[in-house]
C-alpha positions as CSV (number, residue, x, y, z in Angstrom):
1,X,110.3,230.6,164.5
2,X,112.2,230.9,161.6
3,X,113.0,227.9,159.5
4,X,115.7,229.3,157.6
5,X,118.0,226.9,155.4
6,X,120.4,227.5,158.7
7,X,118.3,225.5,160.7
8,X,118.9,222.2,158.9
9,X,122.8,222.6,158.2
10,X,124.3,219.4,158.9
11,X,120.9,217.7,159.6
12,X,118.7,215.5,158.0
13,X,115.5,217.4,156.5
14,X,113.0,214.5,157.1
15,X,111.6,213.2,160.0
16,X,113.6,209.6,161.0
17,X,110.3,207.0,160.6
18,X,109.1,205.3,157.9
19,X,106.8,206.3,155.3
20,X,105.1,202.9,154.8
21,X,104.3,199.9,156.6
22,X,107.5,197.4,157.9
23,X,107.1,193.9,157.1
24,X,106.2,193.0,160.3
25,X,103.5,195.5,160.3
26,X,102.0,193.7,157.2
27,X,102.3,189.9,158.5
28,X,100.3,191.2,162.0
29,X,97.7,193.0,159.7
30,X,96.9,189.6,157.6
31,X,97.4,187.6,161.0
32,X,100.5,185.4,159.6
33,X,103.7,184.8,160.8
34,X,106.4,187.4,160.4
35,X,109.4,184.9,160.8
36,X,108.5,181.7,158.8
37,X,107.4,184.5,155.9
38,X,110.9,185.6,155.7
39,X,112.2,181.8,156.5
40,X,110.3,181.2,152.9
41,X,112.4,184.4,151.7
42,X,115.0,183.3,152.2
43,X,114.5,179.9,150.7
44,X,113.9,182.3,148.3
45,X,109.9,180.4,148.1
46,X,108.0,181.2,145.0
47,X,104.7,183.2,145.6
48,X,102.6,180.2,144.8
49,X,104.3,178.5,147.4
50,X,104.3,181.2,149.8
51,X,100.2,181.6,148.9
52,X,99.4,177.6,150.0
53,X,101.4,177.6,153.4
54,X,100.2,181.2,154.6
55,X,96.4,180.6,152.9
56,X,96.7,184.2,151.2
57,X,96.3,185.1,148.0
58,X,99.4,184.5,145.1
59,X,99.3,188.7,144.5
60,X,99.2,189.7,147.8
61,X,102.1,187.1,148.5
62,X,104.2,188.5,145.0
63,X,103.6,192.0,146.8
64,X,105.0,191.0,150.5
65,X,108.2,189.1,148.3
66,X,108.4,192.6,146.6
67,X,108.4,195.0,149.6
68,X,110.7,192.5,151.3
69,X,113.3,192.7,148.7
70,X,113.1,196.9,147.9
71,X,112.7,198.0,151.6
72,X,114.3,194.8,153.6
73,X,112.3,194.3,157.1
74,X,111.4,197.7,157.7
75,X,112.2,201.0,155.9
76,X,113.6,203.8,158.0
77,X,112.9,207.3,155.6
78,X,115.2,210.0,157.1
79,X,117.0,213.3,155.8
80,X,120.5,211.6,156.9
């Protein structure tokens, strides 16, 4: 097959999933949950805070805060 510049004309050049982990993803892996995490978002919770109610630690919490505000819930990565 010939994957000539043609091919893609119009379309995106990446496949449509995401590169990384989603949010949700992340809360299942450390077993905490997804919805009061971005409840505390949203209440815009400091990581200290966020650290004591889920019992994690303050850097991974400053880290789940971080992805939350650059990639949102989940992070589509597409050529579109």
């Amino acid at each position: 097959m010939d994957y000539s510049e043609s091919m893609f004309k119009g379309k995106g050049r990446y496949p449509p999933w995401s590169m990384r982990p989603s949010l949700k993803e992340m809360t299942e892996e450390l077993g905490i949950d997804h919805d009061a995490l971005v409840n505390c978002f949203r209440n815009d919770c400091s990581s200290q805070e966020i650290a004591v109610r889920f019992g994690i630690n303050p850097e991974t919490a400053e880290r789940l805060k971080d992805h939350f505000l650059r990639y949102g819930i989940g992070s589509i990565m597409g050529g579109d």
